[in-house]
C-alpha positions as CSV (number, residue, x, y, z in Angstrom):
1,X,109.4,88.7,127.9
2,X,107.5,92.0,127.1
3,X,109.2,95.1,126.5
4,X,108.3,96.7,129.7
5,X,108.8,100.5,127.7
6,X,105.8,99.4,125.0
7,X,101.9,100.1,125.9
8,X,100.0,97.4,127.8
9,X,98.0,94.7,125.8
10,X,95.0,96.0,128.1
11,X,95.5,99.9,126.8
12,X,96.0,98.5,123.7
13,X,92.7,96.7,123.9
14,X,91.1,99.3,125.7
15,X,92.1,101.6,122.6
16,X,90.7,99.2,119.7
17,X,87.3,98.9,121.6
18,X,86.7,102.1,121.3
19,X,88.2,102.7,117.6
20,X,85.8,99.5,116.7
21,X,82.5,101.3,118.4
22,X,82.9,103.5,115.3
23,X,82.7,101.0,112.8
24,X,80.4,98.7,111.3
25,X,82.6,97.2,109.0
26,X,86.2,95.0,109.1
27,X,86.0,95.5,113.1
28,X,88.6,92.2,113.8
29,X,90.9,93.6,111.0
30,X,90.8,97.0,112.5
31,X,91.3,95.1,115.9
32,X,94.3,93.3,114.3
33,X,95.4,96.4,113.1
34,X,95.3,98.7,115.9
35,X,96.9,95.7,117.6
36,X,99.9,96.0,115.5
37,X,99.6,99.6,115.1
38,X,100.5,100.5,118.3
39,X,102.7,97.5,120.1
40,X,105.7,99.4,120.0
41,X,104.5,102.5,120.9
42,X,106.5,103.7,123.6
43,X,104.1,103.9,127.4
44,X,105.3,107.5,127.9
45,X,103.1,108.3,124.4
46,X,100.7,106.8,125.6
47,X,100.0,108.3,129.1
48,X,100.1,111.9,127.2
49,X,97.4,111.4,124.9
50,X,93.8,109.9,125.5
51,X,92.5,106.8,125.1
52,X,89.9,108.0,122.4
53,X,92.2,110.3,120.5
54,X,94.7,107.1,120.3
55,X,91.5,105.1,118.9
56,X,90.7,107.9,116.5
57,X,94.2,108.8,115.6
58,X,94.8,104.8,114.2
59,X,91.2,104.5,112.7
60,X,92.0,107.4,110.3
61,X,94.9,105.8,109.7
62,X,93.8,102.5,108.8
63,X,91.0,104.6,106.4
64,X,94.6,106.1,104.6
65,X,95.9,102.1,105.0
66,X,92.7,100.8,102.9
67,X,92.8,103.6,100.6
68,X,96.4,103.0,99.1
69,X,97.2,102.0,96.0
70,X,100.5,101.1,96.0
71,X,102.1,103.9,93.2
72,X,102.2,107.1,95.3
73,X,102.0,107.9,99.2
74,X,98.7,108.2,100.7
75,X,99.0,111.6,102.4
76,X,96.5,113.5,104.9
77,X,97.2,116.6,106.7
78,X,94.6,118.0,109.2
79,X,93.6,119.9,111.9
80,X,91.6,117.6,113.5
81,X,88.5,117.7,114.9
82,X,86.7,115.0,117.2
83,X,83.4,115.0,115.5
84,X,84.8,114.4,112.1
85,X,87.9,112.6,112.9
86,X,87.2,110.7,116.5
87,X,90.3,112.6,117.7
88,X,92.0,116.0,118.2
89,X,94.9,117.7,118.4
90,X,96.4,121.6,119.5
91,X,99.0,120.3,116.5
92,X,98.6,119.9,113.5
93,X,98.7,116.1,111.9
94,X,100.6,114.5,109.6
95,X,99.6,110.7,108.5
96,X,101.5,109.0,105.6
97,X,100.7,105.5,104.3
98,X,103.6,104.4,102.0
99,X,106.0,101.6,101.1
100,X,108.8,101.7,103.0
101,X,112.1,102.9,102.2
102,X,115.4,104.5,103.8
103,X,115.3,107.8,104.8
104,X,111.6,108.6,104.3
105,X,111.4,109.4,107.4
106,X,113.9,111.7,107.6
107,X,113.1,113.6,104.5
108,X,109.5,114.2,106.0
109,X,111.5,115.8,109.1
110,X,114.3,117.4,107.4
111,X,111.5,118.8,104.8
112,X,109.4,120.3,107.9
113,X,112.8,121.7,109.5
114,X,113.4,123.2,106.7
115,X,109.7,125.2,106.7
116,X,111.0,126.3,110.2
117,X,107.8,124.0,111.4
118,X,108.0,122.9,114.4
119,X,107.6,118.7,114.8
120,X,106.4,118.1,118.3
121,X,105.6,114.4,118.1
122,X,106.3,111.3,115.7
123,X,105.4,107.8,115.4
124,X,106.5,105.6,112.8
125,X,105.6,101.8,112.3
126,X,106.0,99.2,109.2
127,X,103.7,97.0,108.5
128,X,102.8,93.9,106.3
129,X,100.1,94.0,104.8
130,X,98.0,91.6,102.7
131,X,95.4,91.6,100.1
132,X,93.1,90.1,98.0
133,X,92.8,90.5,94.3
134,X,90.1,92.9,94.6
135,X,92.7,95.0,96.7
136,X,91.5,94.6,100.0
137,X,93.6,94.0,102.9
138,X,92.9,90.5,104.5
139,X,95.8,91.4,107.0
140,X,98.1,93.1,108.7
141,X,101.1,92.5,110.7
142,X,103.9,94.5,112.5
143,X,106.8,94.0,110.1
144,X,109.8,92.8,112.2
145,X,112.3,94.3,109.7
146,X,112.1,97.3,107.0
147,X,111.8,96.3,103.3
148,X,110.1,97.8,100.6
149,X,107.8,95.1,100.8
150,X,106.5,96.3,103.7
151,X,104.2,99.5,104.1
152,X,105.4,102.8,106.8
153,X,103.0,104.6,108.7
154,X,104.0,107.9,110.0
155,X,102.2,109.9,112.7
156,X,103.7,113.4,112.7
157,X,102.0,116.3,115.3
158,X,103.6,119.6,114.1
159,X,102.9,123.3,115.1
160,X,99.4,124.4,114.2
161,X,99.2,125.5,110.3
162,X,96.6,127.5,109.1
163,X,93.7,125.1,107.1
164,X,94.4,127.2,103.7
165,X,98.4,126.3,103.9
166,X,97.2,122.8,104.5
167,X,97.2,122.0,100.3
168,X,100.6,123.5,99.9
169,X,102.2,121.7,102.7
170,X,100.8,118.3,101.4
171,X,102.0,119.0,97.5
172,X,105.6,120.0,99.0
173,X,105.9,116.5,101.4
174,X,104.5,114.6,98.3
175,X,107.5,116.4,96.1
176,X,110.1,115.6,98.5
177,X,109.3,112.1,98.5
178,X,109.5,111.8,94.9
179,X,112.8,113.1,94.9
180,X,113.8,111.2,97.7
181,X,112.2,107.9,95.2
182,X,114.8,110.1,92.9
183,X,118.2,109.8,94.3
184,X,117.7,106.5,96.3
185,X,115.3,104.6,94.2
């Protein structure tokens, strides 16, 4: 039985045609992604932000997805802007592609708190994810369980920062992980 709490297969649909309209390439594994991407996203999320924000907010992140390596975090922060991005935002965005692992989470929050910034929303999801030996992903799945194996993408909406402390604010998340790799690891 579905989870009556998650979005609709039909939103969900609804969002990857849109997020596919921008693509000419990979369109059924950015399907399959956004699919996954977003099944446990809570409804509530969803009625507060726009269709093609939700489609633009999940093809940048399956850009970061595609682009990581596998030895450090792929890390974007932005103020977004719909005719670069296919989405916006009054908040500032955080999107983090990396392998999973406990408290990463966390530490990006804590990290933030700790700035006196402001988190207004954040979405988390693990994902497997396989590729070729070239490197490219051939596919992706909702993880049902978290394992290093498996790769976290966080969302994070935070209080607008000014574009020039955008650099400083990546190199301090990027620090904290490593010594969250550090102590745990």
């Amino acid at each position: 039985m579905p989870n009556s709490l998650s979005i609709s297969k039909e939103h969900i649909s609804q969002i990857s045609d849109i997020a596919t309209s921008y693509v000419q390439k990979d369109k059924s594994l950015l399907d399959h992604f956004i699919q996954s991407y977003y099944r446990t996203l809570h409804h509530e999320t969803t009625n507060e932000i726009d269709s093609i924000d939700l489609a633009g907010m999940a093809l940048h992140h399956f850009v970061l997805l595609k682009a990581y390596e596998g030895n450090r975090p792929q890390l974007k922060i932005l103020n977004p802007i719909a005719e670069e991005q296919h989405f916006h935002s009054s908040h500032t965005v955080i999107q983090m592609v990396a392998y999973d692992r406990p408290f990463l989470v966390d530490t990006i929050l804590m990290s933030l708190e700790d700035r006196g910034i402001n988190v207004h929303r954040t979405y988390n999801t693990i994902m497997s994810v396989q590729r070729d030996d070239d490197g490219h992903i051939t596919q992706v799945d909702s993880a049902t369980e978290s394992a290093t194996s498996h790769l976290s993408l966080i969302h994070c909406e935070i209080a607008y920062q000014d574009n020039s402390e955008l650099t400083e604010l990546q190199q301090m998340l990027l620090e904290k992980v490593d010594t969250l790799d550090t102590v745990v690891g």
